[in-house]
N, C-alpha and C positions, 0 to 999 in steps of 0.2 A: 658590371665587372664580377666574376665570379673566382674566388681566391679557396682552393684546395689546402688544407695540412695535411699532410701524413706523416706518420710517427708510432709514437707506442703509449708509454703510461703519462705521460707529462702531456702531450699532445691530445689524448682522449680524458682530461680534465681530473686522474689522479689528484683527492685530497682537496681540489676544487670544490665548494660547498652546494654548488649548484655548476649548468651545465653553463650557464649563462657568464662564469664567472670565470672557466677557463681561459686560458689565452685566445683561443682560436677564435670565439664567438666576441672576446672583450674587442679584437684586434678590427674585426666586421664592424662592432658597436660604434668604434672613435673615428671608424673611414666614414662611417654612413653617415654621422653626429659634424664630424666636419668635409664633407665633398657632397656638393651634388649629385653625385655619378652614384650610382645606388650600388651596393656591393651585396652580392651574395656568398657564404660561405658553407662550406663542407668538411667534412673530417676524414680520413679513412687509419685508424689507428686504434689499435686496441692494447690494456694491459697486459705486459708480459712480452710483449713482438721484440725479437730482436731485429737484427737487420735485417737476415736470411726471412725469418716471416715475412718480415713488411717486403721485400722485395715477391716472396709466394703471391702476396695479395695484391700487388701492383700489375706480376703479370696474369694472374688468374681469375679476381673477382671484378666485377662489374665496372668499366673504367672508361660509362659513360660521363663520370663527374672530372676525369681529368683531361678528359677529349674537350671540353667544353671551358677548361677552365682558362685564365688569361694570366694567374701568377700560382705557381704551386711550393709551398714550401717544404721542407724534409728535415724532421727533429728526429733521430735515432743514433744508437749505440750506446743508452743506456744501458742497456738487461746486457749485452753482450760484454761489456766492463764490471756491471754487479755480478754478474755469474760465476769471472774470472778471479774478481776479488774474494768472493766467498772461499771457493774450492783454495786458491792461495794460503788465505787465513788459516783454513783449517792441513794444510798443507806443510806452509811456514815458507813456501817461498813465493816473496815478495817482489817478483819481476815482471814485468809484463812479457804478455805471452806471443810471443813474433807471428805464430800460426794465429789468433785473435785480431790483429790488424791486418794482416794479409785475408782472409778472410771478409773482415770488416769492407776493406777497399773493394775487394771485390764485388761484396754484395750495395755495397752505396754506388759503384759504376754502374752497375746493373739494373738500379732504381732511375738513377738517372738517365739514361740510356734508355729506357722504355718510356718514363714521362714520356722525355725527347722524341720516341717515336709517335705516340701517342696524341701529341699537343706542340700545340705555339706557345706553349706558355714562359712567363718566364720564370726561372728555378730562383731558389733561397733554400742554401744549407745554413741550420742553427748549430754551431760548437755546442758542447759540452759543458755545462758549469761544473765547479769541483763541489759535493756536498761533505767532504771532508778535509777541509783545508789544515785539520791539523795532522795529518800523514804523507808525508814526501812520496810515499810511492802512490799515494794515489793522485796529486799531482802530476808526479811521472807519466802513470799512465793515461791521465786524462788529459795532458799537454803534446803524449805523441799520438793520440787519436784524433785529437784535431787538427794536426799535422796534416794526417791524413784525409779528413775532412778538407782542409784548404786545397790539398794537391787533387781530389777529385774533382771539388765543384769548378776550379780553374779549369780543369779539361773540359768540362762541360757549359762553360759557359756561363757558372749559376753567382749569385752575390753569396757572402758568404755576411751571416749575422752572428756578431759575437757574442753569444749568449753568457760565454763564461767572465766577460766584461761584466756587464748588467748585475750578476750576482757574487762579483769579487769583493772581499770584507764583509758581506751582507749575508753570509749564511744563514748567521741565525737570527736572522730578522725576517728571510724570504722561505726557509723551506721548513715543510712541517714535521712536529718531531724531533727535530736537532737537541742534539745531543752536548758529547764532545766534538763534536767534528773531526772525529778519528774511523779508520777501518775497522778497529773492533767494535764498534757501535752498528754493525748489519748482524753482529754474534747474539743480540738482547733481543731477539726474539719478534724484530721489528724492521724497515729501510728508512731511516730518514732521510728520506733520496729525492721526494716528491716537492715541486711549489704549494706554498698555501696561499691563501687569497688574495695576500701582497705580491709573494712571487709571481704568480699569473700574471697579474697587473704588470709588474715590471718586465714581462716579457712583454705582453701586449704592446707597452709604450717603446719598448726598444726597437721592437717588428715591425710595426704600421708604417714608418716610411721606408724600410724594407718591401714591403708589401706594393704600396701607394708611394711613391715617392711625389715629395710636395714639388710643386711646376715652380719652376727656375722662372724670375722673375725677369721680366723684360725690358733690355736696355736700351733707352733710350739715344738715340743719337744726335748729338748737337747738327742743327744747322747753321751752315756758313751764308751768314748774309754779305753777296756782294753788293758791293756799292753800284749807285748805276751812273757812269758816268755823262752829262749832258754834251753833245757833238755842237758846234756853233755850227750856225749856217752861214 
């Protein structure tokens, strides 16, 4: 079995202490630790990609790993929410930007849509976690992207993995850095945006039966004993 990520900074093991430790490779680790079926994994995700990148690189760079692949997953629209946040802050208006998720949608159809042409594989979009859960607008905005997320990967066919479940109340236990968990905490000269070794982890455990889902256990069905009745002669 061979399982593709693609993504951006969270996905290419940001803040991860090693590469080993990111989700992607944890997620291979606990398929391969508990299944027979050996799994192979790959990445194609680099810091900083928004969506429009990672779709550039899906149709452009070398995409004998997803031709080949049997599950691919898709972690993106971070940078395209931090971007929007910044410029906001320093701006002062706190709304999301309708051109940003139109946008967004279109470039995540487009990612998926070329998998799709690409592979049999099957898809997994990751939601959004919120890394500042003390700012409504940034809630806002990370609630109507995933919106957006559910209505594409429906069209496409893909499971959708709640990421921002996984690290709801858990901020500042899973991502490294944290702060106050407010927007103006990207103004200190820093993102506390990325998982640290916990976070990883709690992706990895969330994903892996997203990935591999565990075989549905097999029911057993009662047999009917009929009686056998003796004929006289």
């Amino acid at each position: 079995m061979i399982y593709t990520a693609l993504g951006d900074s969270i996905t290419f093991g940001e803040n991860a202490t090693s590469p080993a430790k990111a989700y992607p490779q944890l997620v291979v680790s606990s398929l391969n630790a508990a299944n027979s079926r050996k799994v192979r994994g790959f990445v194609l995700a680099r810091p900083g990609w928004s969506s429009h990148e990672l779709l550039d690189a899906v149709l452009w760079q070398d995409s004998s790993m997803i031709h080949l692949s049997d599950v691919v997953s898709v972690w993106i629209g971070g940078v395209d929410l931090a971007s929007t946040a910044i410029s906001s802050l320093l701006t002062g208006k706190l709304q999301p930007d309708e051109r940003l998720l139109s946008s967004y949608r279109a470039n995540l159809n487009g990612i998926l849509q070329q998998v799709r042409h690409l592979s049999r594989a099957n898809l997994v979009c990751c939601t959004q976690y919120n890394p500042f859960p003390n700012s409504a607008a940034a809630g806002e905005w990370i609630g109507r992207l995933n919106r957006v997320t559910r209505e594409v990967a429906v069209r496409h066919g893909a499971k959708v993995a709640p990421a921002h479940q996984w690290f709801e109340g858990r901020q500042a236990e899973l991502i490294a850095g944290y702060k106050t968990g407010r927007l103006q905490d990207v103004l200190s000269g820093s993102l506390p945006i990325h998982p640290n070794n916990l976070g990883h982890r709690a992706i990895a455990e969330g994903l892996a039966p997203y990935i591999h889902p565990a075989p549905k256990p097999v029911k057993r069905h009662s047999v009917k004993r009929h009686s056998l009745k003796r004929h006289k002669r």
